[in-house]
N, C-alpha and C positions, 0 to 999 in steps of 0.2 A: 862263454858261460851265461846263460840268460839270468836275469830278474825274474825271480820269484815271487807274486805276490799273492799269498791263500792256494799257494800248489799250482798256480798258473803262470808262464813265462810272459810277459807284458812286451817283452822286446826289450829294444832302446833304453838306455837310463835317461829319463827324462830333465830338461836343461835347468829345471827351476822345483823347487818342493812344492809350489801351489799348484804346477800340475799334477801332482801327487794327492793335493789336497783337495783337488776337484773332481778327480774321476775313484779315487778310495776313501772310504771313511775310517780313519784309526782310531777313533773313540773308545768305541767299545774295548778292543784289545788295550789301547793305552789306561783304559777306567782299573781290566781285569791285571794289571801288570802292578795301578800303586791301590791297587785295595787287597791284595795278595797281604796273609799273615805274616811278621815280622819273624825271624826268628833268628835264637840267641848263637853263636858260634865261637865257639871257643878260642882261644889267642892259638894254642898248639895244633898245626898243619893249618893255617889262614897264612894268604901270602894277598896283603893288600896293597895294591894298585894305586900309586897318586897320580895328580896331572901329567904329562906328558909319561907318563910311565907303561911299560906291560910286560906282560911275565906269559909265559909259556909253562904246561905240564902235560904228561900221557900217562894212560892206565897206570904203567910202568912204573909212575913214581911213589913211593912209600912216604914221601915227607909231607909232600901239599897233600891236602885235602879238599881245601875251599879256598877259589882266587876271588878276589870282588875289589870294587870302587864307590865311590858313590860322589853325590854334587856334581851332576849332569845337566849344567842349566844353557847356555851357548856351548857347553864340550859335550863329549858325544862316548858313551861307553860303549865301547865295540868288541864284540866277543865271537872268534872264529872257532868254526868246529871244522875236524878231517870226520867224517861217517866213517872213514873204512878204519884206522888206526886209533881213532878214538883222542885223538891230542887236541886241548884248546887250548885258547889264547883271550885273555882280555886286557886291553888299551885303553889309556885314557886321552881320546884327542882333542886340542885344540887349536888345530888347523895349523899350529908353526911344527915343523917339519915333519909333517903329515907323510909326505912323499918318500924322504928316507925311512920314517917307521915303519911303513906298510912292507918296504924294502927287509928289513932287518925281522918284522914279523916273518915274512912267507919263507926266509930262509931258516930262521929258528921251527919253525910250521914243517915245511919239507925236510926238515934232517930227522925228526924225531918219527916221521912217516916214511923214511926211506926205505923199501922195499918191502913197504906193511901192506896189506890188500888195497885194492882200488877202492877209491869214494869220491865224494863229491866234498866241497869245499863250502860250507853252511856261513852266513852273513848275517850277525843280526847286529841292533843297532838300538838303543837308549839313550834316551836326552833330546837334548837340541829343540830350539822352538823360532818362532820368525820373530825376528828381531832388526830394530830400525835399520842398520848397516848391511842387514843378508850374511852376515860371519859366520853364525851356525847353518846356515842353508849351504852357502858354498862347503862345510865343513862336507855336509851331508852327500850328497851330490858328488864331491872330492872322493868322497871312500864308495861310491857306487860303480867308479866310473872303471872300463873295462881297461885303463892304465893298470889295476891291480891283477888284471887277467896276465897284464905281461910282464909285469914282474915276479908272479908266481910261476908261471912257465917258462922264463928265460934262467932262473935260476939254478942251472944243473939240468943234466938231461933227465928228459920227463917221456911217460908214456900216455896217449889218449885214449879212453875207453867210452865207447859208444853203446847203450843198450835200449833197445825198441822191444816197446810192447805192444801189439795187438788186440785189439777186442773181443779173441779169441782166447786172449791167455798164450799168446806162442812169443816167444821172445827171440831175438836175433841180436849178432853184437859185432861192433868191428873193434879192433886195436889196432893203433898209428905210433909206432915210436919213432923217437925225435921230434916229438913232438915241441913247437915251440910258435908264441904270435907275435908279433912287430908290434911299436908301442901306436899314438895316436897319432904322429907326424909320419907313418907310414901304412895308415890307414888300417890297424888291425889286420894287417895279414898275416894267415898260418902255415907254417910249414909241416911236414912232416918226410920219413924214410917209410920205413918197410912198414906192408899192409898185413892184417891177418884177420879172421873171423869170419862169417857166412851171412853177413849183412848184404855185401855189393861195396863197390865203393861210389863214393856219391860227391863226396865232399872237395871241391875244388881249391888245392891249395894254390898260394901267392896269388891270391885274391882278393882285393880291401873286399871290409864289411859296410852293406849299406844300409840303410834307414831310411827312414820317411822323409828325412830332411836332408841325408845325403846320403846323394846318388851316386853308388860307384857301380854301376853293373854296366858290364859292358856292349848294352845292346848301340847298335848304329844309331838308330832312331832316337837315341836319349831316356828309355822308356825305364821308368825309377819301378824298377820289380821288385822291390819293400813295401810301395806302396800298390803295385797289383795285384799282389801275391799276399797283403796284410803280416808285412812277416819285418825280420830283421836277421840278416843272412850275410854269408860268405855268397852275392850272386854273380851269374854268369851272365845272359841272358836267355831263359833268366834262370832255372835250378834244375836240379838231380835232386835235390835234398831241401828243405823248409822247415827245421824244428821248431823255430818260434809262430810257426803261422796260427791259423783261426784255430779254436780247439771245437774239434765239430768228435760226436758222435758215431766212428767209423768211415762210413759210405756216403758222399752228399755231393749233391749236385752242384754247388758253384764251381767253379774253375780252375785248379788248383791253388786255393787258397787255405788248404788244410796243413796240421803236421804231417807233412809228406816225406817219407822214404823211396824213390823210385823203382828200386829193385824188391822191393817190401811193401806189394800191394798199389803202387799207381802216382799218380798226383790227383787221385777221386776218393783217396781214403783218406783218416786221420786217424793217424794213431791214438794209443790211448794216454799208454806211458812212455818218456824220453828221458834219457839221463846220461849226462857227460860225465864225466871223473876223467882227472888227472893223476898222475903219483910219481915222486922222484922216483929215477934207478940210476 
């Protein structure tokens, strides 16, 4: 599931926040986030969040209303949304047992969205600042990192929903169930069973995922096709498929370094729109 930043996938989570801090500017959002109007909420349906604490709700529920936290200074208030089933969640981390909560999140997450429509899995993130020791950065960094991709998908069987848009407005989709990916000692790799949809199939499973900094593609030559291809991928040597590549325009002349679908217009086109969703079944 790519990183998001301004509607653009960036690839890789990157290993440190000041790379963060050097190629995005969050100011302004962080400005528009505490100069936002305060407003009063009543005790009746508020379900408040302390440190180490988090709480789950969906449409469904009639008691919650409003979940919240607050005093986010090295902790990090985290609040997950499903788009298709409408269920959130907000956390209050401070990096001790970060690994089990994310754990107990995605399973509390995935029960209330079981076999609710497909969506995608929204990440956002409040608090945290650089601090002598780097605590809130690793905090940071800890919940970005696509370990929570495999704990979300190893929890119960899951299906993958894949949908490509065109600059034409034409859309095409695949769905993989059994869907499931390996954690980071086995290099994000994914599985899946049975195919369905009018996309092609493109996606190479029991494949590690490579990056700029690691090369898992299996060319003879050693040749890191994340970094020729600007992408960060399940590659082979080196794809069928590049969702995270350059975001070009349609049609463009470099080299297959676009969002590329192969069976959907080429590795000379870039899509416009790409979207992954998972969902228990």
């Amino acid at each position: 599931m790519p990183l998001m930043i301004e509607g653009k996938p960036i690839g890789g989570v990157p290993k440190t926040v000041q790379e963060f801090l050097d190629k995005y500017d969050f100011k302004d959002s962080s400005n528009k986030l505490k100069s936002g109007p305060l407003k009063k909420v009543a005790p009746i349906g508020l379900l408040y969040v302390g440190q180490r604490e988090f709480a789950a709700t969906s449409p469904e529920d009639e008691k919650i209303l409003v979940m919240g936290s607050e005093d986010a200074t090295t902790c990090h208030i985290v609040i997950i949304r499903h788009t298709g089933c409408g269920a959130v969640c907000i956390a209050h981390f401070d990096g001790y047992g970060s690994d089990k909560a994310v754990k107990d999140i995605m399973r509390v997450m995935n029960d209330l969205c079981k076999n609710k429509p497909f969506g995608r899995y929204e990440l956002h993130i409040a608090g945290g600042f650089k601090d002598d020791d780097e605590s809130s950065e690793k905090v940071s960094i800890k919940t970005l990192s696509n370990d929570n991709i495999h704990r979300i998908s190893t929890n119960g069987p899951h299906e993958l929903k894949i949908l490509l848009t065109d600059w034409q407005g034409v859309t095409k989709y695949v769905v993989r169930q059994g869907f499931y990916m390996d954690d980071e000692q086995k290099q994000y790799r994914i599985y899946s069973s049975h195919y369905s949809g009018n996309a092609g199939v493109t996606i190479p499973f029991n494949i590690p995922f490579s990056t700029f900094d690691v090369n898992n593609s299996t060319c003879a030559d050693h040749l890191n096709c994340a970094v020729s291809h600007h992408g960060a991928w399940w590659y082979t040597c080196c794809y069928y498929s590049n969702l995270n590549g350059k975001y070009y325009h349609g049609n463009h002349s470099s080299y297959a370094d676009g969002v590329a679908w192969l069976p959907f217009h080429g590795n000379s086109y870039s899509l416009k729109k790409t979207t992954m969703m998972i969902r228990k079944v």
